[in-house]
N, C-alpha and C positions, 0 to 999 in steps of 0.2 A: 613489552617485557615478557620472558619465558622462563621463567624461574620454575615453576610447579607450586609456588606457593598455595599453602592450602589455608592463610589467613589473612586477613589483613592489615598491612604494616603500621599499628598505631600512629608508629614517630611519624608518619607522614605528614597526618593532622598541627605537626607543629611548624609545616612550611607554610603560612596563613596566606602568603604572597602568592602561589601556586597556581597559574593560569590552566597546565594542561598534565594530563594525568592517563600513564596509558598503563592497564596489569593486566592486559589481556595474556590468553593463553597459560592462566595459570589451573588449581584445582581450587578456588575461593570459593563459598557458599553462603555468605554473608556479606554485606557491607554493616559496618556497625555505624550507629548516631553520631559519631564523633566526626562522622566525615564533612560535616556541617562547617566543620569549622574553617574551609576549606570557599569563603565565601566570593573569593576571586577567581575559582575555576571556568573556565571558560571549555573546555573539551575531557570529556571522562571517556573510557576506554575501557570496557571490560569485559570486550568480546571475549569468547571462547574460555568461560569459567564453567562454575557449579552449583549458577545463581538459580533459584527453585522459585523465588517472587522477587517482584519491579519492587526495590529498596524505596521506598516513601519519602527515605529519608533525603533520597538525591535530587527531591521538588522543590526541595529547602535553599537550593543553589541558583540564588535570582541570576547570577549573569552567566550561568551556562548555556550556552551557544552548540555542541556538538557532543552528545552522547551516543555509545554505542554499545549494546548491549544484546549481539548477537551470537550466537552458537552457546547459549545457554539451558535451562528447562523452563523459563518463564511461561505461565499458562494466562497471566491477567496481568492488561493494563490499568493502576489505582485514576481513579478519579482524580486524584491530586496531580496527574499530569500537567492539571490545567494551570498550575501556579508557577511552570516555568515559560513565562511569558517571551523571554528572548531564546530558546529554543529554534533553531535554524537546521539542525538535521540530526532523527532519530533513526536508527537502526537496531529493530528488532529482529530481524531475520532470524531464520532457524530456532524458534523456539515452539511453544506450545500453545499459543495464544488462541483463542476461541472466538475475541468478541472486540470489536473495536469500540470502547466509550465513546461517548458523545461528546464527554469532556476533552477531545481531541479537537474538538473543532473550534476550542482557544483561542490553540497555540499559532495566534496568526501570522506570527514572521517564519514560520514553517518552510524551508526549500523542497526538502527531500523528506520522503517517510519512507522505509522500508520496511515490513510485512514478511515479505518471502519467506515460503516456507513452512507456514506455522499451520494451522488448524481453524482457518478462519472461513465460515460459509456463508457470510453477507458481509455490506459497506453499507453504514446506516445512510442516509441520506445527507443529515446534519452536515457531513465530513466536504458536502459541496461549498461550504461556507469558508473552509478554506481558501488559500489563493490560487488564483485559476492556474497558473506555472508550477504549480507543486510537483516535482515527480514521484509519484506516488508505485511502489512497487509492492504488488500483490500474487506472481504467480507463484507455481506451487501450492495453492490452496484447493480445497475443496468449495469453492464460492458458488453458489448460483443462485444469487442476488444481489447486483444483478449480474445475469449472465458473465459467467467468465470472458469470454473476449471483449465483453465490452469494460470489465474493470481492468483489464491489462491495457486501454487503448486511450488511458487519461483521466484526468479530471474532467476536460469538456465534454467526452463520449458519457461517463458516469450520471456528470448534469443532465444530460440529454435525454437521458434514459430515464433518471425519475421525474423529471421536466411532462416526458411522456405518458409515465406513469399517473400521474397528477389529474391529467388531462382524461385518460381513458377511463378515472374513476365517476368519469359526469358524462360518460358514452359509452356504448358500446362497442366495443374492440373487438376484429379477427384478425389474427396474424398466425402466420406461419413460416419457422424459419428452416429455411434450403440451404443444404450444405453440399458444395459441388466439388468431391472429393476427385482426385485421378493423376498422375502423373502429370511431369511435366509439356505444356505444348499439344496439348493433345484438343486444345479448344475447349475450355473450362470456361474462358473471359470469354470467347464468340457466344455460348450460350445464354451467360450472364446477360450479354447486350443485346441479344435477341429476345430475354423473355422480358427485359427494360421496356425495350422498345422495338415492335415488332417491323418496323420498318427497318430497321438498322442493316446497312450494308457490309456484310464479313468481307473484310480483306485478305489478300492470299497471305501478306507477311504483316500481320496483324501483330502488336507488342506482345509479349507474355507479363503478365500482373509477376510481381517480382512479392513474397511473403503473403501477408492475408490482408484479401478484401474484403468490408463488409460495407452492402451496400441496403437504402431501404428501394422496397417499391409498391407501388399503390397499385391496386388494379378492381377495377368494378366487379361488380359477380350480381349475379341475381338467384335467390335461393329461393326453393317451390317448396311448399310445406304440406 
C-alpha cells in the first residue's frame, strides 16, 4: 500500500480475522497497541515507514509468521522478540540497528533474517543456536566480529569461526590473513595452491576461482628468540 499515510488506520483493528497486512511505503511512525487485536496475522508489512523503534507491541502476535520492517530508522532489536515463537522471516534491512540480542536466538523456526544495512559490528555467538539453513544477511555493515567475509559466507562458516575461537582460548594461536588482490587470470589461485602445497603442479589452462575464495592453511615455523 502507497498511500503516504502518516497514521495508522484504527478501523483496521476491527478486521480480527486479518491473516496479512502490508502499509509499507507510507510516512507512519507509530504502530499504536491496538494492533493486538489483530491476533490472526500471519504477515505485517511495514517496510519503507517512519518507524524510529521495534513496536513491542507486534511480540504480542503469536501466529505471526512474516514481518517486515525495512527502510525504516529502527536502532534496537527489544528482547521481547523472543515471544514470537513462529516467526519464519524477519526483515530489517536498512535501518539503524547496532546490536543483535541474544534473544534472537529463540526464534527457532527462523528461515531468513535480514540485517543489511544497518550499523551492526559483531554476531554474538548465541545466534549459532539457531537453525543451520538460516539465511542470514549481514552485508553492508561495519562487522568485524567475526570478520566480515566470514559472516556474509553463512551460518556454518559463523559456527566455525567461534568453534575456533573457543578452542584457540586453551592455546596459543598465530594466524595471519593473505589477501591476493589482482585482476582477473593473472594467476591469483596458481599462487594460492602453490603456497597450500608447494608441490602442486601449475597448469597452463588452470580454472579461474569464479568470486571469493577463502581458504585455511597450516604451516610449521620455528621462531628463535
Amino acid at each position: 500500500m502507497d498511500n503516504k499515510l502518516t497514521c495508522f488506520p484504527e478501523v483496521i483493528t476491527k478486521l480480527t480475522k486479518l491473516k496479512e497486512l502490508s502499509l509499507s511505503k507510507n510516512q507512519i511512525a507509530e504502530i499504536p497497541q491496538t494492533i493486538e487485536k489483530l491476533q490472526d496475522l500471519e504477515v505485517l508489512n511495514f517496510r519503507d515507514n517512519k518507524l524510529s523503534c521495534f513496536p513491542e507491541t507486534i511480540t504480542r502476535l503469536k501466529k505471526l509468521k512474516v514481518l517486515k520492517l525495512s527502510k525504516n530508522k529502527i536502532v534496537e532489536i527489544p528482547e521481547a522478540i523472543k515471544k514470537l515463537e513462529q516467526l519464519e522471516e524477519l526483515d530489517l534491512s536498512s535501518n539503524r540497528i547496532n546490536k543483535i540480542p541474544d534473544e534472537v536466538s529463540f526464534l527457532e523456526n527462523l528461515h531468513a533474517l535480514n540485517l543489511q544495512e544497518n550499523n551492526l559490528r559483531e554476531i554474538p555467538a548465541r545466534i549459532t543456536r539457531l537453525r543451520k539453513d538460516l539465511k542470514l544477511t549481514v552485508s553492508e555493515n561495519p562487522i568485524h566480529m567475526p570478520p566480515l567475509e566470514i559472516a556474509i559466507s553463512g551460518m556454518e562458516a559463523i559456527e566455525n569461526y567461534f568453534n575456533s575461537m573457543q578452542q584457540g582460548a586453551s592455546e596459543e594461536l598465530f594466524e595471519v590473513k593473505l589477501n591476493l588482490v589482482g585482476e582477473g587470470s593473472v594467476g591469483k589461485t596458481c599462487v594460492a595452491k602453490k603456497l597450500k602445497d608447494k608441490s602442486h603442479q601449475i597448469a597452463i589452462n588452470e580454472i579461474s576461482t569464479e568470486g571469493i575464495d577463502i581458504e585455511k592453511m597450516a604451516h610449521s615455523m620455528r621462531c628463535q628468540w
